[in-house]
N, C-alpha and C positions, 0 to 999 in steps of 0.2 A: 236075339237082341236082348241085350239087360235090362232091369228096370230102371235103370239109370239113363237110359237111351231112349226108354220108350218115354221116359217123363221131362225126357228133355224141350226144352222151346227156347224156339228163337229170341224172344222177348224177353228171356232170362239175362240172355247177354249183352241185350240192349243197352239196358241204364249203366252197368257196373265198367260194361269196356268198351263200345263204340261209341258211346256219346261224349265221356273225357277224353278217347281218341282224337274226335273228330273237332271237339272243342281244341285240346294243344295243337292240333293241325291245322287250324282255321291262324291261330295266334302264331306257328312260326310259318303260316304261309304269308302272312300281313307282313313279316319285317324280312324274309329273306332276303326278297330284292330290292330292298331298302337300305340294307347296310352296306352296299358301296357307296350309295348315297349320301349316305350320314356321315361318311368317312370323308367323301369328296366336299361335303357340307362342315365340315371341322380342319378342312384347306390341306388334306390328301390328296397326294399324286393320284392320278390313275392306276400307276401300279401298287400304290401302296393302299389304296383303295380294296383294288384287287385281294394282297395281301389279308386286310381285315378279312374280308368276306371267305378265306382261305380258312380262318380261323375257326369256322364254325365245323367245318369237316373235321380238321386236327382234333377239337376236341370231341368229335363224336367217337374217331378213334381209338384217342385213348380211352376213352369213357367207358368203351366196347371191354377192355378187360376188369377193371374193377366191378361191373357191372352186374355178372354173375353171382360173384361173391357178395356183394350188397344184397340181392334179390333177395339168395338163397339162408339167408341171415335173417331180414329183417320182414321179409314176405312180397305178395307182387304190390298188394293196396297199398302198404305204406312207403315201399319205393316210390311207387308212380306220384302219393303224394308229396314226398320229398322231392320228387323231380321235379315236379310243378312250382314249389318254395324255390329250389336254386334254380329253374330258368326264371323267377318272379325276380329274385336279386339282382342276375345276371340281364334283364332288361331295364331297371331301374337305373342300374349303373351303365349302362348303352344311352341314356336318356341325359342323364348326368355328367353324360362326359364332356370333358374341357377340352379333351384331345384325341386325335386316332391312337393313342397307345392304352387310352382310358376305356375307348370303345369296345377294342379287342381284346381287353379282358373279358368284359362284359360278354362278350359273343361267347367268349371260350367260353362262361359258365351255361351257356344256351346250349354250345353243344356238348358238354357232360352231362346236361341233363336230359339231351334227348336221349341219349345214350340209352342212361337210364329206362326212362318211360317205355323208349322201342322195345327193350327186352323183357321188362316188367309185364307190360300187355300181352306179348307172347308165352311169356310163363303162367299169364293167369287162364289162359285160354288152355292152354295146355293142363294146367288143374284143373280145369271147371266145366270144360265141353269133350262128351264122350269121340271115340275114337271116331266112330262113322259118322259122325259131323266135324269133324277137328279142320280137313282142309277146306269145308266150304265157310266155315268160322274165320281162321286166316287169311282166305279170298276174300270176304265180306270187310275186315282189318283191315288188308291194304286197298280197297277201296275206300274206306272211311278217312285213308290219312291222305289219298288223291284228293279229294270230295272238301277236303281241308286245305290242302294247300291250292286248291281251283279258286274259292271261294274268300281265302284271308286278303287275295291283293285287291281283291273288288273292295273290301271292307276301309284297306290302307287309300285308298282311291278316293271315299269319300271323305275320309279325315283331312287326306291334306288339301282338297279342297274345300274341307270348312275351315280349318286352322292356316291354312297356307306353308304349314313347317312338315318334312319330310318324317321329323323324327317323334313327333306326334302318333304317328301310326301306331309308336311301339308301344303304347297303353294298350293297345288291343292283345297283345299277345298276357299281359300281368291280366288283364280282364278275364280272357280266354283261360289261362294259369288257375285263378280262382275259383272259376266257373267248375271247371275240371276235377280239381280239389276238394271243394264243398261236394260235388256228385261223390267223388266216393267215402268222403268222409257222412254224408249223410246216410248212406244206404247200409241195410244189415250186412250184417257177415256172411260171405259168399259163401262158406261151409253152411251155415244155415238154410238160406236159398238154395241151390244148387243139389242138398242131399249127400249122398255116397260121392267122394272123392278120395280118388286110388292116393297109397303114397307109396314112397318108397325109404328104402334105408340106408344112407348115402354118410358113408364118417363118424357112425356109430350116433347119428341124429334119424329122427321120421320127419322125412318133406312129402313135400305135396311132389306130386308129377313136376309141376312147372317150375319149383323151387330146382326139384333135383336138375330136370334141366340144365337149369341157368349155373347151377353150381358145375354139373359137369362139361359146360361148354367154357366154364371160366378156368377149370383146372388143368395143368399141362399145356398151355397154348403152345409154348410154343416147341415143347416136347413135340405134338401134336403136328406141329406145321413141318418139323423133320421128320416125322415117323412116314409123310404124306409130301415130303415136299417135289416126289415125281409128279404129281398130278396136278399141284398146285403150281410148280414152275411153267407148266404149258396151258393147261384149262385152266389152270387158278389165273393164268396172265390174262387170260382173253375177258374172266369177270372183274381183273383189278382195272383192264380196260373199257367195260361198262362203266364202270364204278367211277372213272375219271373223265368219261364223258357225259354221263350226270349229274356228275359236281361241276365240268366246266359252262354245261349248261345253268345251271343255278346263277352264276358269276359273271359270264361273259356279257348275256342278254342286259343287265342292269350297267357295268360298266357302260358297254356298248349305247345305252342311251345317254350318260353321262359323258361320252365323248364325242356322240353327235349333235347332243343340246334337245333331247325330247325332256319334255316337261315331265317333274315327276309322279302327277298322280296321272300323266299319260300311259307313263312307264308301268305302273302297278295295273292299269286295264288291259294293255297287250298281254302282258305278262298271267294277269291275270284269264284271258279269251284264251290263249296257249295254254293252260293248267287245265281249258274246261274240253280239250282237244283231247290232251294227254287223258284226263279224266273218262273220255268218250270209249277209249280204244282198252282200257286195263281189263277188263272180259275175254276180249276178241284174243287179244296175244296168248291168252289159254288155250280157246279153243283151238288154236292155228298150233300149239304144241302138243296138246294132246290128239291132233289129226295129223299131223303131219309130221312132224320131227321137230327136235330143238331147234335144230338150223334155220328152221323156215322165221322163227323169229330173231334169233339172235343176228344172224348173217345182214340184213336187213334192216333191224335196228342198226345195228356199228356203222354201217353203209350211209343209212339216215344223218344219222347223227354226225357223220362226219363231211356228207356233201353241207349239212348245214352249216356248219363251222365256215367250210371254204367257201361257201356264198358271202357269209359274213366277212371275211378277212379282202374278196375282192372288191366289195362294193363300201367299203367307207366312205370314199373321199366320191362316190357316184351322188349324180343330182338330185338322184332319187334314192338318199341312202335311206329316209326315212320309211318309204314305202319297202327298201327290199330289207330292212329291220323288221317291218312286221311279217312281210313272206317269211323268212328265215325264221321268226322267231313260232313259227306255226308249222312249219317244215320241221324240226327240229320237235315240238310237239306232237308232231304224228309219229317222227322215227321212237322216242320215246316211249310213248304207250306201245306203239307193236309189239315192245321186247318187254312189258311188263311181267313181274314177275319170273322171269330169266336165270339170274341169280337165285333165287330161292329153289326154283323147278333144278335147276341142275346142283346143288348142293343135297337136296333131297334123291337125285339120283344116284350121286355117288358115294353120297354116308352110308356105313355101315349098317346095318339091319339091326343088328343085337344091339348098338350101344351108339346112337350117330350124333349124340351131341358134343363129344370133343371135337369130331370132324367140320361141326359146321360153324364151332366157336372158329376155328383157324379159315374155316371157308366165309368166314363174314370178316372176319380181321383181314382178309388177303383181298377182299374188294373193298373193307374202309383206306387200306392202304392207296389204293389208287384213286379213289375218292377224295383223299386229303393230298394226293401230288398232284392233282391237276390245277389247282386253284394256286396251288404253288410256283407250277409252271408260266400259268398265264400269266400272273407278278414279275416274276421275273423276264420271260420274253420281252411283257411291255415296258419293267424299265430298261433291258439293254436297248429292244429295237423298238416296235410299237405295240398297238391293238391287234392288227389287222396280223401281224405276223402270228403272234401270238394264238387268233384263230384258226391262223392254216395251218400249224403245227399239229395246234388237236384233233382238226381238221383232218390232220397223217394219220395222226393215230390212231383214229376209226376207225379208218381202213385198213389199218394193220391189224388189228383185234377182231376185223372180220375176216382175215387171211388166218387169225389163230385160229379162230372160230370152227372156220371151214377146214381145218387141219385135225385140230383134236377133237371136237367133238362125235365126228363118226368111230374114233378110235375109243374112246373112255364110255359113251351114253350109246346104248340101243335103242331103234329107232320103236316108237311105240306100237302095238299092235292095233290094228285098223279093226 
């Protein structure tokens, strides 16, 4: 072990990168399910409701390619602090808005900057924390961003029940922004702290580890997704199919109370009880793939996630839609966490060894893809037909992403050794 390893702690990486994690996560988990809301509150369709809350995928999206380039530019601190500036604008103007077309800008600049922040934090962990801590560092990351979005809708919960206005909540995310911001803007220079950090020599520049990263998952994409697009048109469909039923979950559950008439700071507690579901299980779904095979969570997740949909799609106009709203919407939180971390485990097994960052730039771009069609889908399903269709659609194509699943995965991933 190096001395870079042995002088490593936990604590190190506390202040600089899970606490403004877990800060931006607390702030976009308070207004997620809020912006169909605010939509339907500025005299939005349902579907065009929909649509808004569509918007936040799109631009995380496109965010995902500039993103790299930004990183490996300007460094991981001062990205994630700039991300934090443009989602501080981009909820000002969500707060400001006269109309749904005012809002959805707004959103759009929430999700470029998540964009942002996602890769930044990645890249900095990737400079700053040696090899044989790196995945429990990342495991510990995306538990800080679950642990954030369990905890903001609780937060939006009490706001609009002191203020009474749904769109109030969204101070908490500009709060959270700031909060996030000042933390790294006060703290020393993580080259300081941290000691010896590798770099590397990438364009006739020296980056850090996580700059070079980010630069080489930003370069070539989409070179990249041709050089690769056998593996991505078949596994890459079944994680654009993840990917589209965790965005439809974001989206449908907040409509869905907007078209049944739950009160909104009801909606941000359910909402909120199901994040602390999902939050329960992002451990467990590791250990059930490093003991048993991908399948046993992926297959199961899609399965989840999609019998919840079709609960939801048959029981709208039920006596008891209210109560089988909140079953589903905790059914659908348990399918969730199962498959935590899914997409990252199986990108990492199929990137390359020598060089895996351009692979997992086009392996993250091919599940924003699907991420950003499902919210799209469900928009339009509800303005041709309704909600409820709309649900059993994505509701299908769960189950079809777990027929991928169970198709290619024994063919591309080997099963792990026990």
């Amino acid at each position: 072990m190096s001395t870079t390893e042995q002088s490593f702690s936990w604590r190190s990486i506390g202040l600089p990168v899970l606490l403004p994690t877990l800060l931006f996560s607390i702030g976009e988990g308070a207004i997620i399910p809020l912006i169909p809301i605010a939509a339907d509150n500025l005299g939005a369709t349902l579907a065009i409701a929909g649509f808004v809350a569509a918007i936040l995928s799109i631009g995380e999206l496109f965010g995902n390619i500039p993103s790299g380039w930004l990183v490996s530019r300007i460094g991981e601190r001062p990205a994630m602090i700039g991300a934090s500036a443009l989602s501080i604008l981009g909820v000002i103007i969500c707060i400001l808005a006269p109309n749904p077309v005012a809002l959805g800008f707004g959103v759009l600049l929430i999700g470029l900057a998540t964009a942002v922040f996602a890769l930044a934090r990645h890249a900095f962990l990737t400079s700053f924390v040696p090899v044989a801590y790196r995945a429990r560092a990342l495991s510990t990351l995306g538990g800080a961003f679950r642990l954030g979005t369990f905890v903001g809708p609780f937060f939006s919960a009490i706001v609009i029940h002191l203020t009474g206005a749904a769109i109030m909540a969204f101070w908490i995310h500009v709060v959270a922004c700031v909060a996030a911001a000042l933390v790294l803007l006060l703290l020393p220079d993580p080259a300081t702290s941290f000691g010896v950090v590798h770099t590397s020599r990438v364009n006739d520049r020296n980056l850090r580890d996580g700059e070079a990263l980010a630069e080489q998952q930003s370069h070539g994409l989409f070179a990249t997704i041709r050089r690769n697009r056998a593996v991505l048109s078949r596994l890459g469909l079944g994680v654009a199919i993840i990917g589209a039923m965790r965005a439809s979950r974001q989206v449908i559950l907040p409509l869905w109370a907007v078209s049944i008439g739950i009160a909104d700071a009801n909606t941000a507690i359910i909402i909120g009880i199901a994040g602390a579901v999902d939050f329960a299980l992002f451990y467990t779904g590791g250990q059930i793939m490093d003991r048993f095979g991908r399948l046993w969570t992926a297959v199961p997740s899609l399965v989840g996630l999609g019998i919840g949909h079709i609960i939801l799609s048959v029981t709208h106009d039920a006596s008891a839609n209210t109560a089988w709203f909140v079953f589903a919407a905790m059914f659908l939180a348990l399918a969730n966490g199962l498959g935590s971390g899914i997409q990252m485990t199986l990108g990492a097994d199929l990137a390359p060894k020598t060089n895996p960052a351009p692979f997992l730039g086009a392996w993250r771009f091919t599940g924003g893809v699907g991420q950003a069609a499902s919210p799209l889908m469900i928009a339009g399903i509800t303005a041709i037909a309704s909600i409820s269709f709309a649900a059993g659609a994505v509701g299908l194509l769960g189950l079809v992403g777990a027929g991928v699943m169970l198709r290619y995965v024994p063919r591309y991933i080997q099963k792990p050794q026990k």
